[in-house]
C-alpha positions in Angstrom: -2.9 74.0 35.5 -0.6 71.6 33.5 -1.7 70.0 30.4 -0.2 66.8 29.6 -0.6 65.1 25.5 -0.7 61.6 25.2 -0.9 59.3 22.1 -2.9 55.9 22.3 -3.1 53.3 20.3 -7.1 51.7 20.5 -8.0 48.7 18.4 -12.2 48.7 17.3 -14.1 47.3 15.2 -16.8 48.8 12.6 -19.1 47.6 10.0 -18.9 48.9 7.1 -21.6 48.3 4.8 -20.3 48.1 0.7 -22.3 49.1 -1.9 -22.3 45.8 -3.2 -23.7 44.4 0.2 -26.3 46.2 0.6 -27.5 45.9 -2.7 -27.4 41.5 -2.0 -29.3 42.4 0.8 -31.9 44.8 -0.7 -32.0 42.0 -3.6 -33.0 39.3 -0.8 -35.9 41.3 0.0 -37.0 41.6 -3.1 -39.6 39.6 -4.6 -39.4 38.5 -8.4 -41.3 41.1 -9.8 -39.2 43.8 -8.2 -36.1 41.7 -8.8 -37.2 41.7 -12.6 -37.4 45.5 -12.8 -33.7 45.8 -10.4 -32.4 43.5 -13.6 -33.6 45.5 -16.5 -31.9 48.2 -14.9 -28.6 46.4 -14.8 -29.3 44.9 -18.4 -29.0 48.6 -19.6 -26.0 49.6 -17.9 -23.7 46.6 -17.9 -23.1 45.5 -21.5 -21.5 42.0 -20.1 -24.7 41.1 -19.1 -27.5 39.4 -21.2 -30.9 38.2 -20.9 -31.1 34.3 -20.7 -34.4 33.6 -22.7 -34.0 30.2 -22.9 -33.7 29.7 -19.4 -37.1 29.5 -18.1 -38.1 26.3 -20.6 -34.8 24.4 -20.2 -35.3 24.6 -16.1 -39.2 24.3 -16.6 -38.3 21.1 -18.7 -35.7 19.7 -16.4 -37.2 20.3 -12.7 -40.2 17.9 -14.6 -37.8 14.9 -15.4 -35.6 15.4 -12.2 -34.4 12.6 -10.2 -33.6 12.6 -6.7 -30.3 11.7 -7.3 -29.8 14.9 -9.6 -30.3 17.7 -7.3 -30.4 21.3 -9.0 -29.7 24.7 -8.2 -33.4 26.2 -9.3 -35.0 23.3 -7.3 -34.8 20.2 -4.9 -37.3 18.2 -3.3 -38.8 19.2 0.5 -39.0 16.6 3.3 -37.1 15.0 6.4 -34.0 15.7 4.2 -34.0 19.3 3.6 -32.3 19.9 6.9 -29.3 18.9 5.9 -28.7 20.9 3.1 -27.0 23.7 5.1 -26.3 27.4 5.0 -24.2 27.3 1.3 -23.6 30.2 -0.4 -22.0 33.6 0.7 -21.5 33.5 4.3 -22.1 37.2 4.5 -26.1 36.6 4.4 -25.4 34.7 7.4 -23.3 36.7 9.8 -24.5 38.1 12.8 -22.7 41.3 12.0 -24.8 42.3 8.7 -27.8 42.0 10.4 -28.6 45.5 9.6 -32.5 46.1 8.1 -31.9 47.1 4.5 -34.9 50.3 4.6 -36.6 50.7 1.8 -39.8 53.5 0.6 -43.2 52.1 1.9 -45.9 52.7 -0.6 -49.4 52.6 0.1 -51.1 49.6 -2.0 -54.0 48.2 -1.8 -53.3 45.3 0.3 -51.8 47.4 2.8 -54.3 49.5 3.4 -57.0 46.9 3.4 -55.0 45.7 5.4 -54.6 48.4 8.0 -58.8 48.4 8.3 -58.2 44.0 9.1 -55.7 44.6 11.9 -58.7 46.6 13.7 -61.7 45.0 12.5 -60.8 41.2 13.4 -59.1 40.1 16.4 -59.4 36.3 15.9 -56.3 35.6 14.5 -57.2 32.5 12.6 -60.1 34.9 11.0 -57.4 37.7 10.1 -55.2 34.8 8.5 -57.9 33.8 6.5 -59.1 37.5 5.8 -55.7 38.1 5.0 -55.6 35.6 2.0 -59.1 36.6 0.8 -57.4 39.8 0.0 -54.8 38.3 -1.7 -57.5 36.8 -3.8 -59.1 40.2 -5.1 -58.8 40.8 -9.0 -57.5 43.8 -10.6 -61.1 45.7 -10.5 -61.1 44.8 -6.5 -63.6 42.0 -6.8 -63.1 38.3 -5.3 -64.6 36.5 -7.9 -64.6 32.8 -6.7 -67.5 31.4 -4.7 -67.4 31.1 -0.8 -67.2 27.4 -1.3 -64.1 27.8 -3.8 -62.5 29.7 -1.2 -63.6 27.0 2.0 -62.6 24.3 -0.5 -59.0 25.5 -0.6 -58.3 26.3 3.0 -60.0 23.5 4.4 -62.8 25.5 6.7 -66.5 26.0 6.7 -68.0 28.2 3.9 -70.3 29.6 7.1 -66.7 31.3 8.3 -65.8 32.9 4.8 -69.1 34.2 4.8 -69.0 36.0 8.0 -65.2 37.6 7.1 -67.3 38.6 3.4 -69.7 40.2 5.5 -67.2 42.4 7.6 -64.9 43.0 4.6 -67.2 44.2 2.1 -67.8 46.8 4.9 -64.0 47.6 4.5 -62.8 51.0 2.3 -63.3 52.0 -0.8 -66.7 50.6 -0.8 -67.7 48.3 -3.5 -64.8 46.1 -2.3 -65.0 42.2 -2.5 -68.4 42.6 -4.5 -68.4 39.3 -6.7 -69.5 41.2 -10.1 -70.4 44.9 -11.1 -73.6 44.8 -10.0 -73.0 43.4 -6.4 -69.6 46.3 -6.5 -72.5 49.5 -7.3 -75.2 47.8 -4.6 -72.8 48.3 -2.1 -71.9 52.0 -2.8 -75.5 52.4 -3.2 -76.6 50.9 -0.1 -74.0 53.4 1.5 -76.0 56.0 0.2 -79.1 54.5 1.1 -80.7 54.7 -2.6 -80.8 50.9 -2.9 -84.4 50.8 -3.5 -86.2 48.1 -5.0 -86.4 49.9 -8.1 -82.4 50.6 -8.3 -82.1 46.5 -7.5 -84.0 45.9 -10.3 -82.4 48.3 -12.7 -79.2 46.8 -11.4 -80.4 43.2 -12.3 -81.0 44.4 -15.9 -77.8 46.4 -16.1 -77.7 44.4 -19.8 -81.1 46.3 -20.5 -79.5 49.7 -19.8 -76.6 49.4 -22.0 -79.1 48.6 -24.8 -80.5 51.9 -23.7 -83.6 50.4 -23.8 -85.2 52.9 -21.4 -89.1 52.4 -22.1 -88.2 48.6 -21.2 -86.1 49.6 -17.9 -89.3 51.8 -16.8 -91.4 49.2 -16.8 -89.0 47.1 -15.1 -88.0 49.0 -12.3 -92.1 50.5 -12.0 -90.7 54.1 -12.5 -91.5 57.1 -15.1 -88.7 58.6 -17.2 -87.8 61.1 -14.7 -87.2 58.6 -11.8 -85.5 56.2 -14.2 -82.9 59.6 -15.0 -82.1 60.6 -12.0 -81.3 56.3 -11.0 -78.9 56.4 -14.4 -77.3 59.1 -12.8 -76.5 58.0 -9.4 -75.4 55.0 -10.8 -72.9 56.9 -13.1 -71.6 58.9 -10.0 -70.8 55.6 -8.8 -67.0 53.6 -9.2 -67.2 50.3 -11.1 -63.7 49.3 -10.0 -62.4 50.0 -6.5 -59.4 49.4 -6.5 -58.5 51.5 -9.5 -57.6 54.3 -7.1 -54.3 52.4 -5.9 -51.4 52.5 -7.8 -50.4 48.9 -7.0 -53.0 46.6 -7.1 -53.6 42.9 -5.5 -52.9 41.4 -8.8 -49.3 42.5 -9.1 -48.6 41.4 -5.5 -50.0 38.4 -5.2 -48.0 36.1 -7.8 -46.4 33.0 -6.5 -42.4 33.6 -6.1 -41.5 30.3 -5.4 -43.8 26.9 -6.3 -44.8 23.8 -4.8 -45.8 20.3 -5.9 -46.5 16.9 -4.0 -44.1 14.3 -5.4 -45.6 10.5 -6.1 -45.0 7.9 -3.9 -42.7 5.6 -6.6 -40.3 8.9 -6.0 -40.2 8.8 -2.1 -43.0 11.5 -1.6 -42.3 14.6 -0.1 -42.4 18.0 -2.0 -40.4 19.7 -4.9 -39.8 23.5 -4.5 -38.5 25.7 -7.3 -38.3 29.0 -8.0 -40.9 30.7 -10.4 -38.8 31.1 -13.4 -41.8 32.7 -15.2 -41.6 35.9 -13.2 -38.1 36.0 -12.3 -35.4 35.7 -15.9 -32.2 34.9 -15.6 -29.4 36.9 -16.5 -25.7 35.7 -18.3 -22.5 36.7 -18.8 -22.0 37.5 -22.3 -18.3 35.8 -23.1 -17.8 37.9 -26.6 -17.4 40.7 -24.4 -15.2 39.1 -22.0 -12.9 37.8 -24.6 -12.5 41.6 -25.7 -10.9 42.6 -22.5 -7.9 41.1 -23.6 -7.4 42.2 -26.7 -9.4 45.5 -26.5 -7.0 48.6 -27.3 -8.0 51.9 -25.7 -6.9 54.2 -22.9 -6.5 52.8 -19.2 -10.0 54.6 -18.2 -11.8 52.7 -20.9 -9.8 49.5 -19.7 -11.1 49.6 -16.1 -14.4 50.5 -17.0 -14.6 47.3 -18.8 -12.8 45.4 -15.9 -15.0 47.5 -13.5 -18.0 46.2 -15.4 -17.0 42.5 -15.7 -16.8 42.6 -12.0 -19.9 43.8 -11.6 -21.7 41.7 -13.8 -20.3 38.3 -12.2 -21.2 39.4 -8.5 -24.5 39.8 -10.2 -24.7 36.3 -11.0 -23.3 35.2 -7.7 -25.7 37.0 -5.6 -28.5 36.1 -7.5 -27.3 32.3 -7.2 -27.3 32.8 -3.9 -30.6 35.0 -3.3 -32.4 31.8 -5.4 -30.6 29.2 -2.5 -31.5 31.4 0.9 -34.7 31.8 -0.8 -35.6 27.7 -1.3 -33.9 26.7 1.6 -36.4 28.5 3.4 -39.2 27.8 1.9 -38.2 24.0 1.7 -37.9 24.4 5.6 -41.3 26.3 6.1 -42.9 23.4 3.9 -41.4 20.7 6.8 -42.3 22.7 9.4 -46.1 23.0 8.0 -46.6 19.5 6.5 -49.7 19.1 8.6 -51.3 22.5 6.8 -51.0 21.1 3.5 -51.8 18.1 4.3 -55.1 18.7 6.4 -55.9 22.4 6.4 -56.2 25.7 8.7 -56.4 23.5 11.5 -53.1 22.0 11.7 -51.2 24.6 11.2 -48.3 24.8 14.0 -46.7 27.6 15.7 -43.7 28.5 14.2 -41.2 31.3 14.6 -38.6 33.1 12.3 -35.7 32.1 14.7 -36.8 28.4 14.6 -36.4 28.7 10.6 -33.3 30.5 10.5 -31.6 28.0 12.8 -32.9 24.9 10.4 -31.1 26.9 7.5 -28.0 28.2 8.9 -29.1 32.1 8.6 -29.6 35.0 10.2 -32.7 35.8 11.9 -32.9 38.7 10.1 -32.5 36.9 6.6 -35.6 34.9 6.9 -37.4 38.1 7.7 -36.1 39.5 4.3 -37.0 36.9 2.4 -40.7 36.4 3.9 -41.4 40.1 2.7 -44.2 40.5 0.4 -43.2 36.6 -0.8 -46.4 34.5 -2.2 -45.8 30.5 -2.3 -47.7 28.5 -5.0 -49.3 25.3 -3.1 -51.4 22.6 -3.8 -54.4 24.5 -1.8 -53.5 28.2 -3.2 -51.4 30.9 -3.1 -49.8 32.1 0.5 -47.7 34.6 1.4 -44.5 33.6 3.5 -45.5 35.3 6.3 -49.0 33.1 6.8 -47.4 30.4 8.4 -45.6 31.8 11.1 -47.5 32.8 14.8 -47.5 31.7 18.8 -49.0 28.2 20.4 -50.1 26.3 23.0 -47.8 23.6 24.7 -48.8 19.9 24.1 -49.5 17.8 27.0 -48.1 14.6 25.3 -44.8 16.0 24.6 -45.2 16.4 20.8 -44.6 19.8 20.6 -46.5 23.3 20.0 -50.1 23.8 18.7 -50.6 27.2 17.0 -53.2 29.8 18.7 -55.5 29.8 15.7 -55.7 25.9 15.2 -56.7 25.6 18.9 -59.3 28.2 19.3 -60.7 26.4 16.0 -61.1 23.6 18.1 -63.1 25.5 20.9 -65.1 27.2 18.4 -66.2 24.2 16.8 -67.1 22.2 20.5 -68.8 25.5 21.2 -70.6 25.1 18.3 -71.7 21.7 18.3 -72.5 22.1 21.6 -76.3 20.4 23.6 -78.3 23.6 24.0 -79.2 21.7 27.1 -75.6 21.0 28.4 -74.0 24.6 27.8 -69.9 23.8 28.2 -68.3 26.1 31.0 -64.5 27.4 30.2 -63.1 24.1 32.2 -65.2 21.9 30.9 -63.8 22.9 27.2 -60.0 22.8 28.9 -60.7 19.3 29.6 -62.1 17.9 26.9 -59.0 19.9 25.1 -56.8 18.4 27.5 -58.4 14.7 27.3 -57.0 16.2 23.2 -53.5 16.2 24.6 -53.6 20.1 24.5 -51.6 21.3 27.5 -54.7 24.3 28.3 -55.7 26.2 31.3 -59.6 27.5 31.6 -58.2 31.1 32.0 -56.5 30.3 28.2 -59.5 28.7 26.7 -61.7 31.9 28.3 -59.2 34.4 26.7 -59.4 32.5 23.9 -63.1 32.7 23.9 -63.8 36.5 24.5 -61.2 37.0 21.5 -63.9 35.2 19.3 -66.5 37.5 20.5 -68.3 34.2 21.7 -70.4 34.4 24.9 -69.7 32.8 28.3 -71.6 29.8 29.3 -74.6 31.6 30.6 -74.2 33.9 27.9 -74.6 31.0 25.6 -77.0 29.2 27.9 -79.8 32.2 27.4 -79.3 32.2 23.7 -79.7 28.4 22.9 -82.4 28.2 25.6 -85.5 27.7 22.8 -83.1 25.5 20.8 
């Protein structure tokens, strides 16, 4: 057998990832708080950098007295002309070819695995997009202190609904979650235990009483001798006042808005101004003594480049942080367009809305909106949201004006269902119609899949159950 050697020549291509790049692109997924820790770090170890503490009042100060003829980098003003602002920046963010998920260590938090216990318990996904901001609502202790109505108020729906998502997640773990005070947090571990007696709810209603140690008064409160009062005080103190104290990161660190949002007045043109939230997120200089000392600086070639090596480092710093800040308001500005409707009206006009559809209005990579929408909270007029809230599927519109998001129309079949004649029971096609009379482009089959995914009976279902209305 003869062997023969050849020598080709092949042309390929490969990516390589720098350093450098993947740190812009693990700094895009950041949110401020974790991009406020990543800067400390660099503050340390860079001495051409410096910590701007001036920077948050100046830009605070000017975003108020901006003009719309004065556009800035930390801001600029949401509406029919944010789409054409265009890509900007480092074109690197929005290449196809660095499209490569940046992965980082997942750690357990108290969101997530409250979470985890939402995906399963609630199916209706307008329910588990309300649930899902509850949670984001929950103080340090793991209570939601603000009243159903506060909460209804702010996401335009009915109080009944936050009450029946309360009900399922103050069944969620660690018990005592989503209590409104202490007392409400220790009735439900108690109840889990089945020792809420009457006499425990009344010891609990005077929980003043027992840190007075008052016990002859507590006795005759909660009808018990000093034996049975004891052994109460003691399951009591087996009991956890705070929750969520057995997380390591709690709902209070994740939930700050990263970027903010305010309605602008009418003698302005309207519309919305979006700016960064410079009071989470410092900004970071380039300290020019130090620069000037390069020159001049009188040392050995090693101690030269580390100072040139530095100074490099430090102003690609600055850039890709400039440039983080514009990916990050451009697509929030676009979000805010696509959503008017929601902050305008409520729950119930939210629109479907996909990460592609965004990253096309910007000029990015699909990929790139998905980094910023990470564990991102917007500041709004009704409340704090995280990024991700305001993207899901729809229904076609039969009068051409586009999409109408899942949750917004099941909303509306809920609430026909609900206001329904107990003597006129509405089948599956007679709610299509009256959707489609709407301009809802629906079949019946939708609206009964729709249905069933509310856990709402059929017609005859319903039909048995209203019958003594």
């Amino acid at each position: 057998m003869a062997y023969e050697i050849k020598l080709d020549l092949k042309q390929t291509q490969q990516l390589v990832m720098t350093p450098q790049l993947r740190d812009a692109i693990s700094m895009l997924q950041m949110n401020n708080l974790d991009l406020k820790a990543h800067l400390e770090k660099e503050l340390e170890h860079n001495p051409f950098l410096e910590n701007d503490d001036t920077s948050s009042q100046d830009n605070e100060a000017a975003t108020d007295t901006k003009r719309e003829d004065e556009p800035r980098d930390d801001s600029f003003d949401a509406g029919t002309s944010a789409a054409n602002i265009g890509s900007g920046g480092n074109s690197k963010f929005s290449d196809p070819d660095y499209a490569l998920e940046n992965r980082v260590e997942d750690k357990k938090d108290l969101r997530a695995h409250l979470m985890d216990q939402l995906n399963i318990a609630i199916t209706n996904p307008r329910d588990k997009m309300i649930a899902a901001l509850l949670i984001d609502r929950l103080d340090e202790s793991g209570y939601l202190r603000e009243a159903p109505k506060e909460s209804a108020d702010s996401l335009a729906c009915s109080e009944e609904r936050i009450n029946a998502l309360l009900q399922t997640l103050r069944q969620f773990d660690p018990t005592g979650i989503f209590a409104k005070d202490l007392p409400d947090c220790l009735a439900l571990q108690l109840a889990e235990k089945h020792k809420l007696t009457p006499s425990m709810q009344m010891l609990l209603q005077n929980l003043d009483v027992l840190a007075d140690a008052d016990f002859g008064k507590l006795q005759k409160i909660c009808d018990v001798d000093a034996g049975g009062l004891q052994a109460m005080i003691a399951d009591i103190r087996a009991l956890n006042p705070k929750p969520a104290s057995g997380f390591d990161y709690t709902i209070a660190q994740t939930a700050i808005a990263d970027v903010l949002m305010e309605k602008l007045p009418k003698h302005v043109g309207g519309g919305w101004k979006v700016k960064l939230n410079h009071e989470t997120l410092p900004r970071v200089l380039i300290n020019q003594e130090y620069v000037a000392m390069i020159d001049t600086a009188t040392g050995t070639k090693a101690d030269k480049k580390f100072l040139t090596d530095k100074l490099h480092s430090a102003n690609w710093l600055i850039q890709a942080m400039d440039q983080r800040a514009q990916t990050i308001l451009k697509v929030a500005s676009a979000i805010i367009e696509a959503q008017e409707g929601f902050f305008l009206f409520g729950v119930e006009f939210l629109k479907p809305l996909t990460l592609r559809e965004i990253a096309e209005e910007v000029g990015v990579h699909e990929s790139t909106v998905s980094r910023i929408t990470i564990d991102k909270f917007i500041g709004t007029p009704r409340g704090l949201f995280p990024l991700k809230f305001f993207f899901g599927s729809g229904v076609g519109s039969a009068q051409g004006g586009g999409d109408i998001a899942a949750a917004a129309i099941k909303a509306k079949i809920k609430s026909m269902i609900d206001n329904e004649d107990p003597k006129k029971i509405l089948s599956d096609e007679a709610l299509a119609q009256a959707l489609q009379k709407e301009g809802i482009d629906i079949a019946r089959r939708t609206v009964a899949k729709y249905r069933e995914a509310m856990n709402i009976a059929s017609s005859s279902g319903r039909r048995k159950q209203k019958k003594h209305f």
